[in-house]
N, C-alpha and C positions, 0 to 999 in steps of 0.2 A: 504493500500500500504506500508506502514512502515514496517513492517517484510521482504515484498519483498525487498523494495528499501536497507535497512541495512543490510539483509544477501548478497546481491548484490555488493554491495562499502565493505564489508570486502571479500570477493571470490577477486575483481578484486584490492585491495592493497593487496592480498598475493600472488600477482602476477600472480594468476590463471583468467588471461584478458577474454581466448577462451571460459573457465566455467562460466563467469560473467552475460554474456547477460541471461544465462538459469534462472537465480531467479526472472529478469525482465519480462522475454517473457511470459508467460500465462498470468499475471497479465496485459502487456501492450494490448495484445489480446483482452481483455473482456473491455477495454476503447473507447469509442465514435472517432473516427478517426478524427482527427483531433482538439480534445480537446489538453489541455494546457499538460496533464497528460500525455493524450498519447505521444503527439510532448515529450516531456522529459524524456520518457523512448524509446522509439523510439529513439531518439539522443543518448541516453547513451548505448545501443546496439551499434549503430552504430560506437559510440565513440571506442567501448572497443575493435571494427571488426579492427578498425584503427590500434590501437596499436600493435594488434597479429599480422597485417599483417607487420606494420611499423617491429616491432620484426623478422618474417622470412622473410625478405630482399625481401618483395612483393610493394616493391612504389606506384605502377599503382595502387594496389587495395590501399593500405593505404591513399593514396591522392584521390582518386574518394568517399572513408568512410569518409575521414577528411570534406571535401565539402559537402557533403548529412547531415555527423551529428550537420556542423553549422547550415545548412538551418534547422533543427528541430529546434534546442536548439534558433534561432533566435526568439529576442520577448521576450524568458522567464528572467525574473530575475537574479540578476548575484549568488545570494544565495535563487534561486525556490527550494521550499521543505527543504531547509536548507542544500542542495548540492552546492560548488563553485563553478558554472557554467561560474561567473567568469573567473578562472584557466581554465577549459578546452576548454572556446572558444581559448584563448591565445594557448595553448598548439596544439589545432585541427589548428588553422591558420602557427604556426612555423611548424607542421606536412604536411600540404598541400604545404605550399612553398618550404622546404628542407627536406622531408623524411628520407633521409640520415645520418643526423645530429642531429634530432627530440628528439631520444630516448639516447644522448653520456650522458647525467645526468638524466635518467630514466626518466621513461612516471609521469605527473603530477600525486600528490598524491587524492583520491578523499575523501574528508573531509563533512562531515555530523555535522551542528549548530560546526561548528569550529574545529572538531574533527576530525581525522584520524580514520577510524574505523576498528580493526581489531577482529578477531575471538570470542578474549576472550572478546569483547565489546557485541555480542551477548544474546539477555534472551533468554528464550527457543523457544519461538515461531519462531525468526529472525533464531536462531540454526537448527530447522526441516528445515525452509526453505533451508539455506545451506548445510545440511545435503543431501537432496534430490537432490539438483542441483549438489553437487560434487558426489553422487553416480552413475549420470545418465552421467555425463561429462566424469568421470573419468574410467580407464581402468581397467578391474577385477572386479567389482563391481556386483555384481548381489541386481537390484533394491529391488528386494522383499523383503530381507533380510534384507536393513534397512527400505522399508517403514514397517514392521512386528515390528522390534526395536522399531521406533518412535510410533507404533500405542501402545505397549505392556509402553514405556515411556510413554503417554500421560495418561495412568489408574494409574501412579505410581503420576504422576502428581494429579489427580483428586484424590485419596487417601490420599496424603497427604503426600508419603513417597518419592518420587523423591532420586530411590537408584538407583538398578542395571544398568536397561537400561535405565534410564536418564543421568547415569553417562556415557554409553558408547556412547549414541548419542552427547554427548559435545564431549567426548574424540575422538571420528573419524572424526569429523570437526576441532580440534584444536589442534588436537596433528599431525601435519603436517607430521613431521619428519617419522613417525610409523604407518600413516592411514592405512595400508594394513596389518599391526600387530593387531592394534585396531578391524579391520572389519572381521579379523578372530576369534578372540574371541567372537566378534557380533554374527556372524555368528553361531558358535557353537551353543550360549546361546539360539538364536533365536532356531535352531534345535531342540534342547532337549524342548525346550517350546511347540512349534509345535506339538512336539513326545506325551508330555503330553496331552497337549490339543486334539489330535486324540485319546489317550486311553479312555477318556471317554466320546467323542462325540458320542451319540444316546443310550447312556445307557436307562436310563429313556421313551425313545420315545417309 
């Protein structure tokens, strides 16, 4: 769960709330329903639904989220998994009571063993993971093209050389500013690679 959970708390302190849930949800999916694990990524969706909606001026839904994601988070530890759960039952009760008002000094920051965790806090693994959840969130993105990046990163990994398309699966998850600059050059390199690899596919066969 730790790649899930870390690529997840760095998405939702880049302020990307509505793309957060997505690096939790398959992972929370495949958890015994109503285990501790589940209830804790189950509440941290629902937390993150709170905020997006506290964000576009939806109360009704942001306070009916804030209510459901205590009832999860209720029971677990106030630092479960090394999340302040702490902070954001506080955060989810000021949100439930005045929506309005909740987010005037931005939504609670979400901290991992003490830490605020963002992008550049990622290793590679917790990086795919974000990597896919912002390509699948995000507008323009055609999936294939980074899961082909990550898949063509993971042999640069396994080789030993973690160059080109290692460097561009960090660079399109953290280079905020320029992601759609970044994913175009992806893109290309992925292209031409492709190109290769059909020129000599069934040679030999």
């Amino acid at each position: 769960m730790d790649d899930s959970l870390r690529a997840g708390l760095a998405i939702y302190n880049a302020g990307a709330f509505r793309a957060a849930h997505g690096a939790w949800e398959s992972r929370w999916l495949d958890l015994p329903d109503g285990s501790a694990d589940e209830r804790f990524l189950h509440g941290l969706i629902q937390f993150t639904a709170a905020v997006h909606h506290a964000r576009e001026e939806n109360y009704s839904g942001a306070t009916g989220l804030a209510e459901s994601a205590q009832a999860y988070l209720d029971g677990l530890a106030d630092d479960y998994r090394g999340v302040n759960l702490g902070d954001v039952r506080q955060f989810l009760s000021t949100l439930e009571a005045d929506p309005a008002t909740a987010l005037r000094d931005g939504p609670v920051a979400l901290r991992h063993d003490g830490r605020v965790l963002i992008y550049d806090d990622l290793d590679f693994d917790a990086i795919v993971v974000a990597a896919e959840t912002l390509a699948e969130e995000g507008a323009g993105f055609d999936e294939s093209v980074v899961e082909d990046a990550i898949a063509y990163a993971r042999e640069e990994v396994a080789d030993g050389t973690q160059t080109q398309y290692t460097a561009q699966v960090f660079d399109f998850v953290q280079n905020e500013a320029q992601r759609g600059l970044v994913y175009q050059r992806m893109a290309e390199h992925v292209r031409r690679k492709r190109r290769r690899e059909d020129d000599v596919t069934g040679l030999f066969d």
